[in-house]
C-alpha positions in Angstrom: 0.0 0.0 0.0 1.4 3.1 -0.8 1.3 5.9 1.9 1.4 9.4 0.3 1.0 12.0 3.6 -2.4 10.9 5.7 -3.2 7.5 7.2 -6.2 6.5 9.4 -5.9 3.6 11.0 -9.5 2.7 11.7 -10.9 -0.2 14.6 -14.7 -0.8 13.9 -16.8 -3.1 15.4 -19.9 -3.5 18.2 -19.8 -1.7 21.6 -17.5 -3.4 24.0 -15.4 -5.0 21.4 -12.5 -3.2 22.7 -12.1 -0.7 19.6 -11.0 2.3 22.1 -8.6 0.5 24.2 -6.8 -1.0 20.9 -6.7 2.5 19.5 -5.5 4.5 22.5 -2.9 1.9 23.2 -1.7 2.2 19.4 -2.0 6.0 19.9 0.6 5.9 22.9 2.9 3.3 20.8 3.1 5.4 17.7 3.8 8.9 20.3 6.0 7.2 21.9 8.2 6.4 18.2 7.7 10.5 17.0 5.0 9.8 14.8 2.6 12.5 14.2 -0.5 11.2 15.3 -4.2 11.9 16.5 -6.8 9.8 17.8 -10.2 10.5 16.2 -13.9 8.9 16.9 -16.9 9.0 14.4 -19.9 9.1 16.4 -22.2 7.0 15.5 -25.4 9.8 15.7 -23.3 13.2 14.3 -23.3 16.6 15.6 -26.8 17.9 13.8 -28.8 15.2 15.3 -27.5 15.5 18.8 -28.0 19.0 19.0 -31.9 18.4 17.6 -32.0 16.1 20.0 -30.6 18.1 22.7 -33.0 21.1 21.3 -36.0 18.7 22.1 -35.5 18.1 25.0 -34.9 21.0 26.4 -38.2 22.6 25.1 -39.9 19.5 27.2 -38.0 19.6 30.2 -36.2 16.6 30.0 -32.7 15.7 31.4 -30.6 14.7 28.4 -27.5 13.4 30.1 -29.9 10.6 31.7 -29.8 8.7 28.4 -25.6 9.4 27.9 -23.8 6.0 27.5 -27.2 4.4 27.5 -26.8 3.9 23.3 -29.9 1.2 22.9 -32.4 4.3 24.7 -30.9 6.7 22.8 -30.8 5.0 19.5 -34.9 4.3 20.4 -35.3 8.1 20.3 -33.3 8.6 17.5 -35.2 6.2 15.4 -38.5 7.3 16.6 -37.7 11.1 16.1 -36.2 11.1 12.5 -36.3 7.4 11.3 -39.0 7.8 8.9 -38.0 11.5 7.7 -36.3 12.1 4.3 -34.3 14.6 5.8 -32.3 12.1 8.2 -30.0 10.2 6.1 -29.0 13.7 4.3 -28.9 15.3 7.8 -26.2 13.0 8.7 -24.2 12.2 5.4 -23.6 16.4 6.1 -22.4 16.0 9.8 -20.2 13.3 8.9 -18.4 15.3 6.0 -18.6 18.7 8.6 -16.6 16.3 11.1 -14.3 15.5 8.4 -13.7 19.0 7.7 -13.1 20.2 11.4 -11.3 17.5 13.1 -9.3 15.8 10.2 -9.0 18.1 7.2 -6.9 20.7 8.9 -4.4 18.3 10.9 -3.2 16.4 7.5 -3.2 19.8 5.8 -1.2 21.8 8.1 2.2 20.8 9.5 4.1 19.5 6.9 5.4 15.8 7.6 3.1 13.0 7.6 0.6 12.0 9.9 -1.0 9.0 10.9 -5.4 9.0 12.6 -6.4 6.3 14.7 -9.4 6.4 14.6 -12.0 4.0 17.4 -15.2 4.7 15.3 -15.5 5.2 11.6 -17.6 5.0 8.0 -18.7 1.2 8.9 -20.0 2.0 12.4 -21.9 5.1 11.1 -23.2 3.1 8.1 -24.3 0.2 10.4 -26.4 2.7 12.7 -27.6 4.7 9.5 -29.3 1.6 8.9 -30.7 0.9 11.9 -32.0 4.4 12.6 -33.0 4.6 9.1 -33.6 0.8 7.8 -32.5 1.6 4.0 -31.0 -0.9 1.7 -28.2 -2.2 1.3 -27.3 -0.5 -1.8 -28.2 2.8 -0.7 -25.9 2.5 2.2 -22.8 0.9 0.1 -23.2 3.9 -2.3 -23.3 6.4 0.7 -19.9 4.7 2.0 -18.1 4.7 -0.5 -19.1 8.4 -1.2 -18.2 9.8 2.0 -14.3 7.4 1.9 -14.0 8.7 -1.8 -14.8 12.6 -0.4 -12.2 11.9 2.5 -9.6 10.7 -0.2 -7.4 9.3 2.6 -5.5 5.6 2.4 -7.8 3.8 5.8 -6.4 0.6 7.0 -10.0 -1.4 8.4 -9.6 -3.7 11.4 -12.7 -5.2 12.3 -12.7 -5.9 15.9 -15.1 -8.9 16.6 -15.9 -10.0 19.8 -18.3 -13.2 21.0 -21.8 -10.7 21.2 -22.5 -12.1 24.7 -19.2 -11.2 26.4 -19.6 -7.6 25.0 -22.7 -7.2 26.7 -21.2 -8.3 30.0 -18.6 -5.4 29.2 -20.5 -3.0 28.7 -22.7 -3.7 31.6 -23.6 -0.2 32.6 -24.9 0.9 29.3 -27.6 -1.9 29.5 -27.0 -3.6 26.3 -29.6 -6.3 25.0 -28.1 -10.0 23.8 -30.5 -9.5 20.5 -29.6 -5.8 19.9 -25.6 -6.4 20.2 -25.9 -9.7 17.4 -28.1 -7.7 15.3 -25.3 -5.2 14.8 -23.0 -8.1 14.5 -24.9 -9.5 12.1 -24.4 -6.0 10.2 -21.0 -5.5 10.7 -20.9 -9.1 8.6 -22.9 -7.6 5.6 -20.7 -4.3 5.8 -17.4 -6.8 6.1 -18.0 -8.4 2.8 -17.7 -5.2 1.1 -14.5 -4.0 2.7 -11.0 -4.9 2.7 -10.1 -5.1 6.2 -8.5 -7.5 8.8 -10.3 -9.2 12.0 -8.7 -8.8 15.3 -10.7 -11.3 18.2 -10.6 -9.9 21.4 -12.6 -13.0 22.8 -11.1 -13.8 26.0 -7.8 -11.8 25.0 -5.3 -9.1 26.7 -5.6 -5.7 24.6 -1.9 -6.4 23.7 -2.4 -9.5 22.1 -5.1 -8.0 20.0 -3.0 -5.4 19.1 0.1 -7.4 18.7 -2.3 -9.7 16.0 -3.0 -6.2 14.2 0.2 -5.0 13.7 2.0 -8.4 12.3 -0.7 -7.9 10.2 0.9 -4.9 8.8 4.3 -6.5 9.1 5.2 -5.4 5.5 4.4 -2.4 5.3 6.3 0.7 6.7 5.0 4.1 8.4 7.6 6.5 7.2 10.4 4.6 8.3 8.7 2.4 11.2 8.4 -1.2 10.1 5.2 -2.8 11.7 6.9 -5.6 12.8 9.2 -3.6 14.6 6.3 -1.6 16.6 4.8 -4.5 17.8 8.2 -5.3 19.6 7.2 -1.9 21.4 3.9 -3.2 23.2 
């Protein structure tokens, strides 16, 4: 793969499959070797809809950060607010290109030598909750991917990061995730996976290092300016 000046290094996968702690531990190993590097998420819901949302609730009185980290509630009132309204899927196709623009555009821009994003959410997640929220095609969604990836025109490394859908639930105890919602959006991931070129990282019953350790040997051929993959793995 040849690596002109940005890279984005993207983890995707369900909740509790351990995308953020691979990513901030890559983060600190690629700091730690003087790479220019940021870490980036993708929300799943954009900027637009939260502040709808946030708008909405404020005119009836309710507390939104009652239903923060509580993603199955607030997808419910996502989906029940603008699920069925044309303007939705534009709505968010915008806020993902206005995220684009303020939190990655400038960085690989500005500063001169290259730069590496790690990113712990990206274009699959949003494109699996775009059809939950939204419930279009297939097609529809494949075309708005591969859209937004040809608008970012940036080389993405994909690791899908699969975990058994029982054991994430158990890990993300707090946020009150249901058994059949966490294997419906495995079962979504799948469809999205046989559309991508990507690698799978398992972090079934695995320490975060060994996950990352599998992802990197992954990459063993090829270099980041200078820094052969092999060789950062060595650093974990």
């Amino acid at each position: 793969m040849a690596i002109n000046k940005a890279l984005i290094i993207a983890f995707y996968g369900i909740d509790g499959s351990g995308k953020t702690t691979l990513a901030n531990l890559l983060v600190r190993i690629l700091r730690n070797k003087q790479v220019r590097v940021y870490s980036i998420r993708l929300r799943a819901h954009h900027t637009f809809v939260y502040l709808l949302i946030r708008f909405f609730f404020s005119l009836k009185g309710y507390d939104y950060k009652s239903i923060q980290g509580m993603p199955i509630l607030l997808n419910y009132i996502v989906k029940q607010c603008f699920g069925r309204r044309r303007l939705y899927v534009p709505l968010e196709v915008v806020s993902v290109l206005a995220w684009y623009i303020i939190a990655v555009f400038p960085r690989r821009i500005f500063g001169g030598k290259p730069v590496v994003f790690v990113a712990d959410r990206f274009l699959p997640d949003f494109i699996v909750m775009l059809h939950y929220i939204s419930g279009i095609d297939d097609g529809k969604l494949l075309k708005i991917y591969r859209f937004l990836e040809k608008s970012m025109s940036l080389d993405i490394i994909y690791f899908y990061v699969y975990v058994d859908p029982y054991l994430a639930v158990a890990r993300k105890r707090e946020e009150k995730l249901h058994p059949l919602f966490t294997l419906y959006l495995a079962s979504r991931y799948e469809r999205i996976n046989a559309h991508l070129n990507h690698y799978t990282v398992d972090t079934t019953n695995k320490r975060p290092s060994e996950s990352l350790l599998q992802a990197l040997l992954y990459l063993k051929g090829l270099e980041l300016w200078g820094l052969d993959a092999g060789k950062l793995a060595s650093s974990i």
